[in-house]
Phi, psi and omega in degrees: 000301170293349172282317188311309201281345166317301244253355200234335103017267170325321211247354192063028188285334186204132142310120176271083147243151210290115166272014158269143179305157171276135158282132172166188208322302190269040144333154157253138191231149160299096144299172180209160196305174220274329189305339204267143178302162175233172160264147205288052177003143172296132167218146168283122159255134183287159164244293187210184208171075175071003220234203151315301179315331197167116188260321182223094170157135182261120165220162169218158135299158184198137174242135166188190168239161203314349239221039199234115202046210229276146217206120151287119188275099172291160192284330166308311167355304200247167180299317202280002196200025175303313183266080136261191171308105167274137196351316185303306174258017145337119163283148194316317199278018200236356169279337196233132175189181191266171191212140179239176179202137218244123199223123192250004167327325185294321193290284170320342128311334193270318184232122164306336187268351179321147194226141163323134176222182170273358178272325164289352151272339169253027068040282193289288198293346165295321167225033158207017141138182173263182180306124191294124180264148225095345221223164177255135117312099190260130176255121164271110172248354218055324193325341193286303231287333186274358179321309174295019177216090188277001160279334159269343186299316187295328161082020216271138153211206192256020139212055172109186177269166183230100148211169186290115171253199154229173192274132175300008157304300174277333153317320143305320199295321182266355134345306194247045184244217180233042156317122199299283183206169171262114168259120202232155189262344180289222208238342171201172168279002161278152136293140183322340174243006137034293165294349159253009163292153161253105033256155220262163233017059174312333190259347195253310183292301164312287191307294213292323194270003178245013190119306185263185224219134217249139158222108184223175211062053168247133210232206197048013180298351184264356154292025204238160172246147171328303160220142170136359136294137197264146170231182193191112160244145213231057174313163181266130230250072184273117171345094183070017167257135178277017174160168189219139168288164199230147183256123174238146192245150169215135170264141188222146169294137137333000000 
């Protein structure tokens, strides 16, 4: 089996696509009010480059935060999943799984606050089947198209940022299914305005507090099929850490 799926591969039978954001300066990172601690925006430090320094090999340091572009969110993250997993003891086989995909661009283009509810997931289950167990949920908003703009990716005025969540309904709702995790093309897996719901990150508070796993920035969902497709995400397996930027992949049939 696994050699047939090597040779199919190889052969272009099922395709590899990349869903991650390029990491580098203008990422776009979650702000947070100025009282609140921050994340570190990305940056390169050269170490050498051909020179003196190191006459043959180019390397650098790099400073961010777990939590910077497209990213995997460990259950440690949120308060509600403080004695849970942290990024390091994710087990391997809980990174691969099958992936659907649920898709609201029309909606999220008309309204930036659109928010995910439970009548559209089972809605989504009515006609293609149930949520994959094991398996990821990806929500397609377009929103990835504003990536290279991190003022619009934030969508911010002066009462926060607007991008597209979910309802603390459908955030109970994927708590409770046997889901991996959730994936979103915004800057979280919360909506932008997120912080006046009750309770407030809902999708941080449920998903994150059952266990399961956050994936965001994430982009090419409209290269995806509704359901049949494999994802595969590959956080850096950091100590005591609450989340990794991630290289996530998806295998999909011709």
């Amino acid at each position: 089996m696994l050699a047939t799926l090597a040779a199919r591969i190889i052969d272009g039978a099922i395709e590899v696509i990349d869903l991650t954001s390029p990491l580098h300066e203008g990422t776009p990172i979650l702000r947070l009010p100025p009282e609140l601690g921050q994340t570190v925006p990305f940056t390169l430090e050269e170490i050498s480059r051909y020179d003196d320094r190191g006459p043959a090999w180019y390397w650098n340091n790099f400073r961010t935060g777990e939590h910077t572009g497209t990213h995997l969110d460990a259950p440690n993250h949120w308060v509600t999943g403080k004695d849970l997993d942290d990024v390091s003891r994710i087990p391997p086989r809980r990174l691969i799984g099958p992936a659907v995909v649920i898709d609201k661009t029309a909606e999220a283009t008309a309204d930036p606050d659109y928010l995910l509810d439970v009548v559209d997931l089972d809605r989504w289950e009515t006609e293609n089947g149930p949520l994959p167990a094991n398996g990821w949920l990806l929500f397609r908003t377009g929103w990835s198209a504003r990536g290279n703009d991190p003022a619009a990716f934030a969508n911010a005025d002066e009462n926060g940022p607007h991008t597209p969540g979910v309802t603390p309904a459908a955030a109970a709702y994927l708590a409770a299914t046997d889901l991996l995790g959730f994936g979103v093309e915004t800057v979280g897996t919360d909506a932008g305005q997120a912080f006046g719901f009750t309770p407030a990150f809902p999708c941080h508070e449920a998903v994150l507090g059952a266990g399961k796993y956050g994936l965001t920035q994430l982009r090419n969902l409209d290269r995806l099929p509704a359901t049949g497709a494999i994802v595969i995400a590959a956080p850096l397996p950091i100590v005591n850490g609450s989340g990794s930027p991630a290289r996530v992949l998806a295998l999909v049939e011709r």
